[in-house]
N, CA, C and O atoms as a MOPAC input file, in Angstrom:
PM7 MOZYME 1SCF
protein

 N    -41.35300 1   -40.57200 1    -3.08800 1
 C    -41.62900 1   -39.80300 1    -1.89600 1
 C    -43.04200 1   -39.24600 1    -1.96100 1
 O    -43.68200 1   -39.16100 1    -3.01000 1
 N    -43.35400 1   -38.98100 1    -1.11200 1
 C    -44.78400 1   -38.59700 1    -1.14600 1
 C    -45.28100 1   -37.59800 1    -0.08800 1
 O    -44.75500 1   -37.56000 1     1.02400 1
 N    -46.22800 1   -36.84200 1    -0.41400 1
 C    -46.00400 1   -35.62700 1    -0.28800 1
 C    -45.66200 1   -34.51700 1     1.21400 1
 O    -45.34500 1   -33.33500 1     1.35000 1
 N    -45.97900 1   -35.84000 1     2.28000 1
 C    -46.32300 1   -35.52800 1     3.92400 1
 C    -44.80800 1   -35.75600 1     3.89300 1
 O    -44.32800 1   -34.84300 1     4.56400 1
 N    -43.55500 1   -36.76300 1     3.30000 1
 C    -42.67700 1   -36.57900 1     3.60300 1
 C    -41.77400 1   -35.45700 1     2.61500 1
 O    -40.56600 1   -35.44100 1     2.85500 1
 N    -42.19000 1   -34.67700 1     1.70600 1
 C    -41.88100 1   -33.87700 1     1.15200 1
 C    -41.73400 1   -32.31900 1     2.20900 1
 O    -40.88100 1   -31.48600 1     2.51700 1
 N    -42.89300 1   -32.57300 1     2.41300 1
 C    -43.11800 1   -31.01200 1     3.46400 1
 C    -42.63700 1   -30.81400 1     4.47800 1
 O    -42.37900 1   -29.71200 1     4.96200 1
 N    -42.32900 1   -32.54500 1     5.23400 1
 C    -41.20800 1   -32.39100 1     6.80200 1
 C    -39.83600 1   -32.23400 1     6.04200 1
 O    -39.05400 1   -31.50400 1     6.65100 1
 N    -39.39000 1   -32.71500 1     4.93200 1
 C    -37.71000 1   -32.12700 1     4.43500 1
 C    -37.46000 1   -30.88800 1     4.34900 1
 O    -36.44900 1   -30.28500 1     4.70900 1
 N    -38.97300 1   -30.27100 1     3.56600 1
 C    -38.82600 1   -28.90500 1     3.27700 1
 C    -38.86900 1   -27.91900 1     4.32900 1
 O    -38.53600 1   -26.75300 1     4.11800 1
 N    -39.35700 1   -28.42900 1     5.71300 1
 C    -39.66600 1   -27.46700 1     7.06300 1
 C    -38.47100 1   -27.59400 1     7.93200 1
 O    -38.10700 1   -26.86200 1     8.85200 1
 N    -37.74500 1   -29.05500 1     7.28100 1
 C    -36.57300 1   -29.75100 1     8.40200 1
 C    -35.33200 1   -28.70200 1     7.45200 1
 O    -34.28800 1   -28.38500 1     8.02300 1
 N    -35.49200 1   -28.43100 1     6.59000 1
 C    -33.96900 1   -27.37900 1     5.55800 1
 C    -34.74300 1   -25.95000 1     6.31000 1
 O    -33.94900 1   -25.22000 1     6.90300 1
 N    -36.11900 1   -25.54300 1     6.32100 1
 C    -36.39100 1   -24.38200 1     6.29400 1
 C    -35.71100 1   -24.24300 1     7.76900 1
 O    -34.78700 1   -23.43300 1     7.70200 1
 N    -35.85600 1   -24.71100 1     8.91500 1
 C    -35.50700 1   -25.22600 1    10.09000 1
 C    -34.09800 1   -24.48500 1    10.30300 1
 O    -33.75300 1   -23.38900 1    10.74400 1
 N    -33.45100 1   -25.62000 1     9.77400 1
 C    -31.65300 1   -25.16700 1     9.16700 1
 C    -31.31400 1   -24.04100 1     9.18600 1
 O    -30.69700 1   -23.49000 1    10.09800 1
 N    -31.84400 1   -23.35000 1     7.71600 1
 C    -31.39400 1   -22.37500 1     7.30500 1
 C    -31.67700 1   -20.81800 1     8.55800 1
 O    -30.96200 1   -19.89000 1     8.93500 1
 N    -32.75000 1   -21.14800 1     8.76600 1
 C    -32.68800 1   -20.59000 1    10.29200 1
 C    -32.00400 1   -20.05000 1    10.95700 1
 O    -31.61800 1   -18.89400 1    11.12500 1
 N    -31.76500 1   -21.54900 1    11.59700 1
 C    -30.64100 1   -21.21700 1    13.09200 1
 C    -29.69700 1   -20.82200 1    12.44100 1
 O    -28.90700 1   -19.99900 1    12.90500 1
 N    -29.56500 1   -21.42700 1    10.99500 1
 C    -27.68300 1   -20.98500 1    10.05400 1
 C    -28.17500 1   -19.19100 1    10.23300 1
 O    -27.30200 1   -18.63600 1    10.89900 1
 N    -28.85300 1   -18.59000 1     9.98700 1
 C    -29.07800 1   -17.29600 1     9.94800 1
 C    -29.29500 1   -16.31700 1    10.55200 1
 O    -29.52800 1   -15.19700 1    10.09700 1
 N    -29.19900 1   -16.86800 1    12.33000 1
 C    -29.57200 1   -16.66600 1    13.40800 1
 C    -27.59900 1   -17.00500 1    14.13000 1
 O    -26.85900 1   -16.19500 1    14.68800 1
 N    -27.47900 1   -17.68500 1    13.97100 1
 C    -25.94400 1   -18.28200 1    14.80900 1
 C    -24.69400 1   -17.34700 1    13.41400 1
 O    -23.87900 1   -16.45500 1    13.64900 1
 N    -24.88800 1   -17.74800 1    12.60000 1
 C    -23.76300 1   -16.64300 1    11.55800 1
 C    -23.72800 1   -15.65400 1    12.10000 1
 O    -22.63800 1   -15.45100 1    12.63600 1
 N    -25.05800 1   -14.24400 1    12.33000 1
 C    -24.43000 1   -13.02600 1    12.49900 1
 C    -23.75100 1   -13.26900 1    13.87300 1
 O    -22.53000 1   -13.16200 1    13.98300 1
 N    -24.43900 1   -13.55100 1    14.77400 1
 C    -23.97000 1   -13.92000 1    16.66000 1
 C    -22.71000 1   -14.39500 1    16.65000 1
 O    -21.98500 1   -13.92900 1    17.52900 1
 N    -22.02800 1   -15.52300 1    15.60000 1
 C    -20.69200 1   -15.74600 1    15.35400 1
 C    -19.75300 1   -14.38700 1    15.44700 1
 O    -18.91400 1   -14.15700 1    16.31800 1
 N    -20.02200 1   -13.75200 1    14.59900 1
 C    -19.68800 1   -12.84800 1    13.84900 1
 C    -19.05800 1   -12.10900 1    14.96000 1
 O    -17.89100 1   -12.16800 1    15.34700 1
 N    -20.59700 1   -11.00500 1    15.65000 1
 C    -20.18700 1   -10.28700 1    16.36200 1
 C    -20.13100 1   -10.79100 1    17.53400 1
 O    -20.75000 1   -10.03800 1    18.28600 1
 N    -19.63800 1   -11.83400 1    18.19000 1
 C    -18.85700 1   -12.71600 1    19.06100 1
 C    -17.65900 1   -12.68500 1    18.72700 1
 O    -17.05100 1   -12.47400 1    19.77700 1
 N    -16.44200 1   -12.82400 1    17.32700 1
 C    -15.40900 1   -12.79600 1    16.77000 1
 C    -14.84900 1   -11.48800 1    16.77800 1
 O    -13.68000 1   -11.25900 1    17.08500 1
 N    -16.00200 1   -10.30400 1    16.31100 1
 C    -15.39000 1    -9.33100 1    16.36200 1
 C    -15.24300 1    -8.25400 1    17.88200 1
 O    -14.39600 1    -7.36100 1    17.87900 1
 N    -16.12300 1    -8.46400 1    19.06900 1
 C    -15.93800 1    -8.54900 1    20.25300 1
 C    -14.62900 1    -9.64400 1    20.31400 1
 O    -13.89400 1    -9.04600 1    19.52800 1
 N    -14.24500 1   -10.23500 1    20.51400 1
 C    -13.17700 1   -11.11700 1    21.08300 1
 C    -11.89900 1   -10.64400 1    20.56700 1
 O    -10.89800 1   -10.81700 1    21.26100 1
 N    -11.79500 1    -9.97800 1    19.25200 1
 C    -10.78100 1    -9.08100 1    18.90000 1
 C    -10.60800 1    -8.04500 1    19.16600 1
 O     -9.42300 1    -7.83000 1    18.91000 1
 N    -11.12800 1    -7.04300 1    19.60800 1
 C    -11.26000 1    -6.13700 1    20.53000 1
 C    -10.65900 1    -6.06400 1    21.75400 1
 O     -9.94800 1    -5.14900 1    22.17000 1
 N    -10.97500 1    -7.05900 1    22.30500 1
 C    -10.46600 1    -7.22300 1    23.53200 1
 C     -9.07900 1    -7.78100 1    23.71700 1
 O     -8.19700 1    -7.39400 1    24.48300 1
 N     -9.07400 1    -8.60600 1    22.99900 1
 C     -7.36700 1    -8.96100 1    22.31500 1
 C     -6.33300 1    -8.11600 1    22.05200 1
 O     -5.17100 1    -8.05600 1    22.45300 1
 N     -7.09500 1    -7.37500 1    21.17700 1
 C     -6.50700 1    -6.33900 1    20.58600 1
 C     -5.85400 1    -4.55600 1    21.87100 1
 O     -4.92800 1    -3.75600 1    21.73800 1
 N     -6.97800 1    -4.71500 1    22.95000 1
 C     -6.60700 1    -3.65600 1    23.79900 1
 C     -5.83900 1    -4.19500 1    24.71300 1
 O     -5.17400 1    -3.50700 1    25.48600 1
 N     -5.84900 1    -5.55800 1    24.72300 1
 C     -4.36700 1    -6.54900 1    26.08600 1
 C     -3.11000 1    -5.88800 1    25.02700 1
 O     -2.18700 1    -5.21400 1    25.48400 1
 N     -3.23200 1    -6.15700 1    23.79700 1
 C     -2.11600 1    -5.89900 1    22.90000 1
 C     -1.40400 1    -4.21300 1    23.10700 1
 O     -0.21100 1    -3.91300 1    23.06700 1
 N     -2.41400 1    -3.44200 1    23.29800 1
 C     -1.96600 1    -2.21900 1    23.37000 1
 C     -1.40200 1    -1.53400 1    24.91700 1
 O     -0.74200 1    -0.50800 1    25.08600 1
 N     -2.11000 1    -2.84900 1    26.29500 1
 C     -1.89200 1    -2.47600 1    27.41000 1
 C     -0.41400 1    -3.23700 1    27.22600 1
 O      0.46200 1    -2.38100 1    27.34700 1
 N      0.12300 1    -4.47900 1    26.98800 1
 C      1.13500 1    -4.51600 1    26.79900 1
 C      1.98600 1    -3.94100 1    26.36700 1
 O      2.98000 1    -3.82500 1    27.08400 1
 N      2.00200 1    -3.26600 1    24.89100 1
 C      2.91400 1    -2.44000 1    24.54800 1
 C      3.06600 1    -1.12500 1    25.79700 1
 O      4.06200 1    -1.00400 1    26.50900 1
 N      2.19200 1    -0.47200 1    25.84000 1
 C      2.58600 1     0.59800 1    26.98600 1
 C      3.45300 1     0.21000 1    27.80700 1
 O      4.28300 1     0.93200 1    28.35900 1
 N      3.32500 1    -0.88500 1    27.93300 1
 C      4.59000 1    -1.28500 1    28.98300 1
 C      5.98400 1    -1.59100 1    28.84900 1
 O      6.75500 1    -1.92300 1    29.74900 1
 N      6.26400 1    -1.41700 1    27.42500 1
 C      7.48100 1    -1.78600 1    26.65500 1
 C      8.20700 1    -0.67800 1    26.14500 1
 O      7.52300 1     0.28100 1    26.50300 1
 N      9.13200 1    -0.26400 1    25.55500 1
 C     10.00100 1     0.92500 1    25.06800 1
 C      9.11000 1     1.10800 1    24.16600 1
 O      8.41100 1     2.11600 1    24.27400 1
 N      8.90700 1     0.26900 1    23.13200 1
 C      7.66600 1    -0.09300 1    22.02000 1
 C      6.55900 1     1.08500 1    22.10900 1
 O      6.51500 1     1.92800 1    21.21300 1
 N      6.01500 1     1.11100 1    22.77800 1
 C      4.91300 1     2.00000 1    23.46900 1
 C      5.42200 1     3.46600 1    23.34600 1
 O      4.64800 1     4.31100 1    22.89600 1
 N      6.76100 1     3.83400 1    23.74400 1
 C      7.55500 1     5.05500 1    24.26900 1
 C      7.73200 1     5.20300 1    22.82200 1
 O      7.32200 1     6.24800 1    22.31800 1
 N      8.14400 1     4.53700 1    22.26200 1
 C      8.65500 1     4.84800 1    21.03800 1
 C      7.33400 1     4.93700 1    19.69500 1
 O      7.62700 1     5.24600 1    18.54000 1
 N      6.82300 1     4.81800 1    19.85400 1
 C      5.37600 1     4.60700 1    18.90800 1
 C      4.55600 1     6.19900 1    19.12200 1
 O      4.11700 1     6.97300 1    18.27200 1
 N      4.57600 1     6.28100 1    20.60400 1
 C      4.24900 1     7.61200 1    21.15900 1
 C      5.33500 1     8.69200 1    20.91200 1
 O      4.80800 1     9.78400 1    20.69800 1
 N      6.72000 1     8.72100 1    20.87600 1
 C      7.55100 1     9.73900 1    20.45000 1
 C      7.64500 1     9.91400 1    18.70600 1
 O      7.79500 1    10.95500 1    18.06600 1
 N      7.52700 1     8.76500 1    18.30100 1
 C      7.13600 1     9.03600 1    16.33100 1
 C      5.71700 1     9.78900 1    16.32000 1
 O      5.27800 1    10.19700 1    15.24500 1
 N      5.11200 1     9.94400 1    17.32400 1
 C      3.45800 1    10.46700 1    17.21100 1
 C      2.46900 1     9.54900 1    16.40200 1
 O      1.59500 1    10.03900 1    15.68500 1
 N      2.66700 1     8.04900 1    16.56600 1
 C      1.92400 1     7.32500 1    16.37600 1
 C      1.15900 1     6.97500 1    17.47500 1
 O      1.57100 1     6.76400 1    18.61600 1
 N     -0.16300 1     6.91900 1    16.99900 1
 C     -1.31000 1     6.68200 1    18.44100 1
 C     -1.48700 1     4.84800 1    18.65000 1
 O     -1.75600 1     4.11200 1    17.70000 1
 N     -1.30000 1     4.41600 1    19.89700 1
 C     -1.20000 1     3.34100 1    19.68400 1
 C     -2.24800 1     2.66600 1    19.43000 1
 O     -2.12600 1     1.66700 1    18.72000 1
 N     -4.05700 1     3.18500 1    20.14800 1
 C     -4.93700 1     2.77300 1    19.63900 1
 C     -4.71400 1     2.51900 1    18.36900 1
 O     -4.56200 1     1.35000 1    18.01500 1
 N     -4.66400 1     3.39500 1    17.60400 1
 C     -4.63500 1     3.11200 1    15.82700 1
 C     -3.92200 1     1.93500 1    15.21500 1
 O     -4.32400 1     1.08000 1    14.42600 1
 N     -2.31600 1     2.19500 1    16.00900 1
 C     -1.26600 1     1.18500 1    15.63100 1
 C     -1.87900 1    -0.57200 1    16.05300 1
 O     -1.33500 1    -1.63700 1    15.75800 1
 N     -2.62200 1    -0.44000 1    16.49500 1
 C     -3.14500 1    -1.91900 1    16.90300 1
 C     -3.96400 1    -1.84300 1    16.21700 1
 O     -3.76000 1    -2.71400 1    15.37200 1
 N     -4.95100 1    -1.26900 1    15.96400 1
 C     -6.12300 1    -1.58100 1    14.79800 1
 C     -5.89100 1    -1.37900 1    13.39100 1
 O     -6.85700 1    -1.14300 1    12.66700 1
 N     -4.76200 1    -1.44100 1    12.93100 1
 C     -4.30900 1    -1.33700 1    11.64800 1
 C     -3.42000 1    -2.50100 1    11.52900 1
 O     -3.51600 1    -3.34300 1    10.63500 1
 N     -2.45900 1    -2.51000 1    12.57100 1
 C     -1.69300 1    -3.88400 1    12.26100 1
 C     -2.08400 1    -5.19500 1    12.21900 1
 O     -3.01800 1    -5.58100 1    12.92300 1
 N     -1.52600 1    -5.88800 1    11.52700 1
 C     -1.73800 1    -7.65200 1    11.98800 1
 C     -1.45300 1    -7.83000 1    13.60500 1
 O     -0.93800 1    -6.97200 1    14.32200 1
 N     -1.92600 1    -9.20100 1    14.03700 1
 C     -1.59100 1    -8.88600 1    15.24900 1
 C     -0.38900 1    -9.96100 1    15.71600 1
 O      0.13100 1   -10.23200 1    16.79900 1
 N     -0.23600 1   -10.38400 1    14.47500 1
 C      1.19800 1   -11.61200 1    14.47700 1
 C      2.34000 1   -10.93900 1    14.45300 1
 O      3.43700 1   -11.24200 1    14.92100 1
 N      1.82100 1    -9.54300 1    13.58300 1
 C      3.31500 1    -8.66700 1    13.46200 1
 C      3.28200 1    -7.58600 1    14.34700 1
 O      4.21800 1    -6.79400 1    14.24600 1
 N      2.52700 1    -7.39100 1    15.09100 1
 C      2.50900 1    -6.72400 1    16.60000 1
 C      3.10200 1    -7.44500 1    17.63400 1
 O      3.79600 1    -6.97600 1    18.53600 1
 N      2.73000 1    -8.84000 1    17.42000 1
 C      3.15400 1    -9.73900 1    18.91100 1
 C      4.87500 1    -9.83600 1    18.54400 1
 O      5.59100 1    -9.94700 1    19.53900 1
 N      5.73700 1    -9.79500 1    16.88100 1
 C      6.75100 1    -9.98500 1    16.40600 1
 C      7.27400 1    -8.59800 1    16.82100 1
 O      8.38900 1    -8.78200 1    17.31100 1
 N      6.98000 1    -7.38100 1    16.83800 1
 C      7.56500 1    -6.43100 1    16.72000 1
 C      7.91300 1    -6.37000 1    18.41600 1
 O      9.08500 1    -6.17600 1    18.74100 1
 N      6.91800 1    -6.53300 1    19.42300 1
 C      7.16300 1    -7.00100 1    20.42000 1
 C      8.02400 1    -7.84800 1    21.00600 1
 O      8.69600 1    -7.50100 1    21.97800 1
 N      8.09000 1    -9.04100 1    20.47600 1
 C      9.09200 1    -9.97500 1    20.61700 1
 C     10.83500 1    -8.93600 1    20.53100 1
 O     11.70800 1    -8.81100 1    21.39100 1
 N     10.75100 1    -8.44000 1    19.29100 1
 C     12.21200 1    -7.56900 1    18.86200 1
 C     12.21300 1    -6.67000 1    20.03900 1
 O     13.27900 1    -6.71600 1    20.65400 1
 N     11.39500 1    -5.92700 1    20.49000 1
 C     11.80500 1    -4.48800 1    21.17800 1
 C     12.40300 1    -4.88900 1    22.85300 1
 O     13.20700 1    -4.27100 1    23.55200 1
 N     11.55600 1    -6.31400 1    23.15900 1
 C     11.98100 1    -7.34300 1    24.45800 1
 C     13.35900 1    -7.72100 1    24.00700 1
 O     14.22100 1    -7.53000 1    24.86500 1
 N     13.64500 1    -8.06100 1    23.21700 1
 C     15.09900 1    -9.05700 1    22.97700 1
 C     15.96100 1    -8.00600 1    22.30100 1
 O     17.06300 1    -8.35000 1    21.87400 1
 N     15.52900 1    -6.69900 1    22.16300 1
 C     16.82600 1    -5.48300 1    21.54100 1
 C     18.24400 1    -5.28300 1    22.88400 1
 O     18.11000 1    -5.09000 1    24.09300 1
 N     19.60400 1    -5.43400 1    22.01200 1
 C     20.38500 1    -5.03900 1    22.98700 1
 C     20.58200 1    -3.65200 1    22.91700 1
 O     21.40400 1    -3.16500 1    23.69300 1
 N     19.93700 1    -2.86900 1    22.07300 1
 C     20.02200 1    -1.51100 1    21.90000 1
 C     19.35600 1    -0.39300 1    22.98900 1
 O     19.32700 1     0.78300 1    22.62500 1
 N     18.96700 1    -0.65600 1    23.96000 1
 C     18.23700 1    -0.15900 1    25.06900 1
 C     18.79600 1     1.36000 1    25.68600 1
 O     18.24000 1     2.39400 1    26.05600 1
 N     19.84700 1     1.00900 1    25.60600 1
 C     21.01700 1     2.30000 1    25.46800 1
 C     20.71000 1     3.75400 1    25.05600 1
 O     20.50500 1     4.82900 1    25.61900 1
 N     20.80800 1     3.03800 1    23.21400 1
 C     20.22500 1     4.37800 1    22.40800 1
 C     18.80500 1     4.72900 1    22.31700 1
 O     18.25800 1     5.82100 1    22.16200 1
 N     18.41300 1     3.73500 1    22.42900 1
 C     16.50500 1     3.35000 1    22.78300 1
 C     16.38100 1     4.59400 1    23.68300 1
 O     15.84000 1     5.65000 1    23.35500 1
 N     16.91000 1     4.34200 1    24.75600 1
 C     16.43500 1     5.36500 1    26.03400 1
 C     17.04400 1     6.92200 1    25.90100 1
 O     16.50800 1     7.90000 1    26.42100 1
 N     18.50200 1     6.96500 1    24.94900 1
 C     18.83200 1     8.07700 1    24.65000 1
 C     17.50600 1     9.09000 1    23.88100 1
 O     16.94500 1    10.08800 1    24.33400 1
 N     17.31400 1     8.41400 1    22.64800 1
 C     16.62500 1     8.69500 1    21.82600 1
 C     15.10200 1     9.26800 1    22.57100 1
 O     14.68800 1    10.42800 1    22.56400 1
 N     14.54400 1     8.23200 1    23.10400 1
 C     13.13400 1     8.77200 1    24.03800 1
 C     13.29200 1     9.47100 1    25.00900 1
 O     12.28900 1     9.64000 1    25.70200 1
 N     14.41900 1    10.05900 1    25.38900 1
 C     14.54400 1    11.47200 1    26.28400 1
 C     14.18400 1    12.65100 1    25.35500 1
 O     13.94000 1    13.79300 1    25.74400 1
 N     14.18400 1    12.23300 1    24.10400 1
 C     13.91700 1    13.39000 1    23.13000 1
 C     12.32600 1    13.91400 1    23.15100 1
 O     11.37100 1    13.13600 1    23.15700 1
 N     12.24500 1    14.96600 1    23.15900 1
 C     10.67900 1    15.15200 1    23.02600 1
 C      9.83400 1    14.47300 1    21.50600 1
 O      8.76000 1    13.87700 1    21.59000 1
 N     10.31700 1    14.62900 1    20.62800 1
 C     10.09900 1    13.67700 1    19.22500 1
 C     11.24400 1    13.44000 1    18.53900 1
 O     12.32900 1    14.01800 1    18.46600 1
 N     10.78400 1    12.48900 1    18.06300 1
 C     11.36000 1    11.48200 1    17.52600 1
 C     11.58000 1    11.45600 1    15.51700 1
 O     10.43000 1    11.58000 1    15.09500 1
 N     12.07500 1    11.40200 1    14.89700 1
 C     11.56400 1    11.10800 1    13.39600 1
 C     12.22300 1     9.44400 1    13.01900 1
 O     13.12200 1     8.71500 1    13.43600 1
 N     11.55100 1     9.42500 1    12.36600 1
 C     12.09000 1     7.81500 1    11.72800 1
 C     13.48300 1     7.35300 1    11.40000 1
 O     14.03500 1     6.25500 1    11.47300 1
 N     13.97300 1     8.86800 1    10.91200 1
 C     15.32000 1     8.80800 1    10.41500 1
 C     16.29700 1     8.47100 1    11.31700 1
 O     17.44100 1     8.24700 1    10.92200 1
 N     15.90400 1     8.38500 1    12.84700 1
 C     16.83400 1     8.81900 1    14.01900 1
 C     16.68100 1     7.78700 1    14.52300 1
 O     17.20200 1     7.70100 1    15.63400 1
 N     15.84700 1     6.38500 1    13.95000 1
 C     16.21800 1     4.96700 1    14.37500 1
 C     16.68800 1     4.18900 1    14.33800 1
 O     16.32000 1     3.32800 1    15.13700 1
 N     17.77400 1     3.86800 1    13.47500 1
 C     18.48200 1     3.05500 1    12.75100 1
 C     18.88000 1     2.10200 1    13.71300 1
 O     19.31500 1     1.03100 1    13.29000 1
 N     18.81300 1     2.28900 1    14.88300 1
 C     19.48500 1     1.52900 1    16.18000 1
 C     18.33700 1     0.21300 1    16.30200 1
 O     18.77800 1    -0.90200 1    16.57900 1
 N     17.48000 1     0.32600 1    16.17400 1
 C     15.98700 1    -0.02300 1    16.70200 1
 C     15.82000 1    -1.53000 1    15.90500 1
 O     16.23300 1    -1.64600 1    14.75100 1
 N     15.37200 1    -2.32500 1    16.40500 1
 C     15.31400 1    -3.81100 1    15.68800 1
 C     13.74700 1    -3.73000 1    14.78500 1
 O     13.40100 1    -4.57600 1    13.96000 1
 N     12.85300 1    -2.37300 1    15.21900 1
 C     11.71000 1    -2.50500 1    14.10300 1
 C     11.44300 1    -0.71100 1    13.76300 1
 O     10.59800 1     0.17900 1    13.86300 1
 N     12.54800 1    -0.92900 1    13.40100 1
 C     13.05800 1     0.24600 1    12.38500 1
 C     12.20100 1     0.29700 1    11.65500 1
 O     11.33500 1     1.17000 1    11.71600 1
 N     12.24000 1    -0.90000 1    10.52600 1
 C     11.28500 1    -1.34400 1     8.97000 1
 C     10.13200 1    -0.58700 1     9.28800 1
 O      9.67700 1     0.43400 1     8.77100 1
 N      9.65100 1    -1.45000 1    10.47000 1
 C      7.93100 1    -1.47300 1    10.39700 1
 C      7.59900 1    -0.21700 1    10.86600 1
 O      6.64800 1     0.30300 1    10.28100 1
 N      8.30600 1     0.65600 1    12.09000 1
 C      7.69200 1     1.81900 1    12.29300 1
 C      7.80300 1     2.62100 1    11.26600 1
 O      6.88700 1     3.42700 1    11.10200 1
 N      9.18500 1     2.61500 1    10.10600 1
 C      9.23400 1     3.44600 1     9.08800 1
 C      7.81100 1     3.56700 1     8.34000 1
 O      7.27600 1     4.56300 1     7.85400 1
 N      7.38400 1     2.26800 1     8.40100 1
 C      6.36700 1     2.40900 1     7.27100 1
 C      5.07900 1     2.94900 1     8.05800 1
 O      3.95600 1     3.10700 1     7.57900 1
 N      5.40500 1     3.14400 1     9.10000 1
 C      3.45700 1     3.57100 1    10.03700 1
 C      3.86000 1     4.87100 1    10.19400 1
 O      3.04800 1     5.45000 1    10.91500 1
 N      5.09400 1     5.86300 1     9.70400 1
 C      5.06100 1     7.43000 1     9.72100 1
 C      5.13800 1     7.71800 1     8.93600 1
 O      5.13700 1     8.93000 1     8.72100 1

């Protein structure tokens, strides 16, 4: 090789590394914008569910509860609180002004709120 094609490899990587260093962070905070926004459909949904009522009567904030959880086991805990036949005691229970953990046993995500109070 010789040396004129030495210096276009070395300008054609310098090139590269570049845009790689320029498009990584923009990835980035493109990914973490797009979760965000994901993440607040996730929380306008729950409000709309017992889920919501009940997250708010344990005095869990739901902002938080979405930015701490996975969001596979948010969309799962969701799934349970839609398909609970317990709606009954659900609604007994959230006439209460608060709530404690102990007083859920009825609840299909019993587990998981236990562990977020």
């Amino acid at each position: 090789m010789n040396t004129l094609t030495l210096i276009t490899l070395g300008l054609l990587l310098s090139l590269v590394v570049a845009v790689f260093a320029v498009l990584l962070p923009r990835a980035f905070v493109l990914n973490f914008k797009t979760g965000m926004v994901y993440r607040e459909r996730l929380a306008g949904q729950i409000d709309t569910l017992r889920l919501g009522n009940m997250l708010a009567a344990l005095g869990i904030d739901t902002a938080a509860y979405v930015s701490k959880q996975r969001a596979v086991d948010i969309q799962e805990q969701m799934s349970r609180c839609t398909a609970c036949v317990n709606t009954a005691s659900c609604d007994e229970k959230l006439e209460q002004e608060a709530v404690t953990a102990d007083e859920i046993g009825f609840c299909n995500n019993e587990e998981a709120l236990r562990k977020l109070t």
